[in-house]
N, C-alpha and C positions, 0 to 999 in steps of 0.2 A: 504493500500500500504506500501511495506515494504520500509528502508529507499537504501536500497540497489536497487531497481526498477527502484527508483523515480532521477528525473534527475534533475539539476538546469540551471533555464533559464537565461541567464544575461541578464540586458539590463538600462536605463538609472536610474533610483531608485535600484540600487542592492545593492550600500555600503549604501545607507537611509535606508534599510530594514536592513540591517547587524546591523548597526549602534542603530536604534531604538531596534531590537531584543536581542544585545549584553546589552543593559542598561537594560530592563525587565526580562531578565533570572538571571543574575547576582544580581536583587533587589530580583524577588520570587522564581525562581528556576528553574527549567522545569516545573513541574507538576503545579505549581502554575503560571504558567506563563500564562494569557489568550492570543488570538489571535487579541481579541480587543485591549487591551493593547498595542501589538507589533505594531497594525497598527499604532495605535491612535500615541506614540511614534516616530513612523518611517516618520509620516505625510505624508501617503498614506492609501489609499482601503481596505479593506479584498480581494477583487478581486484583485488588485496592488499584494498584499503579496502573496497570493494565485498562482498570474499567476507564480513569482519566484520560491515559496516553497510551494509544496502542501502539503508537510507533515511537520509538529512542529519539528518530530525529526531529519529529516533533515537540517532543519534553523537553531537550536541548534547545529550539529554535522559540519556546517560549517562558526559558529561564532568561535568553539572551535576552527578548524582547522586554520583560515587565523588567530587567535591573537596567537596560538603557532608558525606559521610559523612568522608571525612578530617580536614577541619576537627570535624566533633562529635567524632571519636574523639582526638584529640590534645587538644584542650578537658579532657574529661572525663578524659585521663590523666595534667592536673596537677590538676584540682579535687579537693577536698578534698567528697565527697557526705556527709561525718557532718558541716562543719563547719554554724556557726549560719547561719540566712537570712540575716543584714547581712555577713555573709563570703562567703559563696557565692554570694550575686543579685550582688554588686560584681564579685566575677571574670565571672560568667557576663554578666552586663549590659555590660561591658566587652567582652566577646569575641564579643557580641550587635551591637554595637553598630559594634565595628572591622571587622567583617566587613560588614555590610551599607554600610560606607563604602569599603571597598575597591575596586578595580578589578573585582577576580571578580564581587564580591558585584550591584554596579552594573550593569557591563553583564548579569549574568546577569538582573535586574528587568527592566531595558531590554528586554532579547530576548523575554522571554515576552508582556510589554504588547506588544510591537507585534505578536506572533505570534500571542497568545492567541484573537481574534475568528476568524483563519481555519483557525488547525491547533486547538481545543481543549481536544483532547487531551496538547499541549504545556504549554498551564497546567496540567493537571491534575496531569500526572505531575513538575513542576518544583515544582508545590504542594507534594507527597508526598515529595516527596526536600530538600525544602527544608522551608520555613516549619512542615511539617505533623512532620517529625521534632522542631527545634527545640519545637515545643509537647509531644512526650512524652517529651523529654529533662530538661524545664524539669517538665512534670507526675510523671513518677517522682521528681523529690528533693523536689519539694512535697509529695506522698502521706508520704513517710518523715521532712518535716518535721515536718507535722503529728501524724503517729503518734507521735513526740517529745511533741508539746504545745508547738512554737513558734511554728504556724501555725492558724489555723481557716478552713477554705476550705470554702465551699458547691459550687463547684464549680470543680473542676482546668481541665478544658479554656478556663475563659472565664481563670481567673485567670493562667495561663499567659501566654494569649494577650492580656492585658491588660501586663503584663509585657513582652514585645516590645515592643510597640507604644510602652510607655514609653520604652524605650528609644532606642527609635527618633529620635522627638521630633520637632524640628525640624533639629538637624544631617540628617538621613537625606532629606526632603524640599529643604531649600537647597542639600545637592548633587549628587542628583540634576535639579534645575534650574539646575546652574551659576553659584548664586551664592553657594554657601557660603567662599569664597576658603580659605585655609590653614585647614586645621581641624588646633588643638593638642590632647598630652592633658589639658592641662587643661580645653579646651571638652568633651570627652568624658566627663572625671572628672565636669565638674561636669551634665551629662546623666544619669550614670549614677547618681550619687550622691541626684539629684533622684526618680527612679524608683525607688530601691532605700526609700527615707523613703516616699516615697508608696503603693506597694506593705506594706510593712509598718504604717505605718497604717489600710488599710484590712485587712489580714490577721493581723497580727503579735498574737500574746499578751500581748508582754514577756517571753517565757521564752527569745528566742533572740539 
């Protein structure tokens, strides 16, 4: 069954299965992640698990989605959306940036690269609940920058997604190959801060 088929049942053990499934993928992986494990974890059935999530990559594809949707919504409930771009790219470039350093954030990259060629439909939908939210959370306060007059952007989707990517940089690459050693916030600050100048140069009015 494909994960696109397959439906998810809620009911009273839903966040105990998220819950146990989110600690077992995140210690072994996807592929290494058994079903006995997740129950045993979740302290429920295989049939419990089973009745929620009949398929692995489904349960995986919506532990990723409800903790990126948690992280955006917690994000967004300390940012300031009216303050200026060089205020607001720093917070969100930081929380951009912390996140994809993370453990979640990591292994979640990890799991989809190695899954992506034979399930997908697994990139697809880890795209959509990840990277792909991130670009219209980042593109709604750009739209109402600009409507401001402190942004001029030809277009939202690229600048967004230029944006990440800055962020990103080179910490995000050096540790997902294991040789970024201790990464401080000052190494981050000074990522972020490097993106938030260069972004605003290519975008910025001077009005913000």
């Amino acid at each position: 069954m494909s994960t696109a088929a397959a439906e998810i049942k809620k009911g009273r053990k839903f966040d105990q299965v998220l819950e146990g499934a989110r600690m077992i993928f995140m210690r072994d992986g996807f592929e290494g992640a058994s079903v006995d494990d997740i129950a045993r974890a979740a302290g429920v059935s295989k049939a419990t698990l089973y009745s929620y999530f009949p398929d692995k990559r489904l349960l995986f594809l919506e532990v990723a989605r409800m903790e990126c949707n948690r992280q955006a919504e917690e994000a967004l409930a300390v940012m300031d959306t009216a303050a200026p771009p060089e205020v607001f790219l720093r917070e969100a470039g930081g929380r951009i940036l912390t996140f994809f350093l993370s453990d979640f954030g990591q292994q979640m990259y990890r799991i989809c690269v190695a899954e992506s060629a034979r399930f997908p439909e697994l990139g697809c939908r880890f795209y959509d609940s990840g990277p792909a939210l991130l670009r219209d959370r980042l593109t709604t306060y750009l739209s109402e920058a600009e409507a401001r007059g402190e942004l001029r952007i030809p277009d939202m989707d690229l600048a967004a997604n230029q944006f990440a990517e800055l962020c990103k940089s080179d910490l995000f690459v050096r540790s997902i190959c294991g040789v970024a050693g201790e990464i401080t916030q000052t190494d981050i600050g000074r990522v972020v801060d490097g993106a938030v100048e260069m972004f605003l140069a290519r975008y910025g009015t001077g009005r913000g």
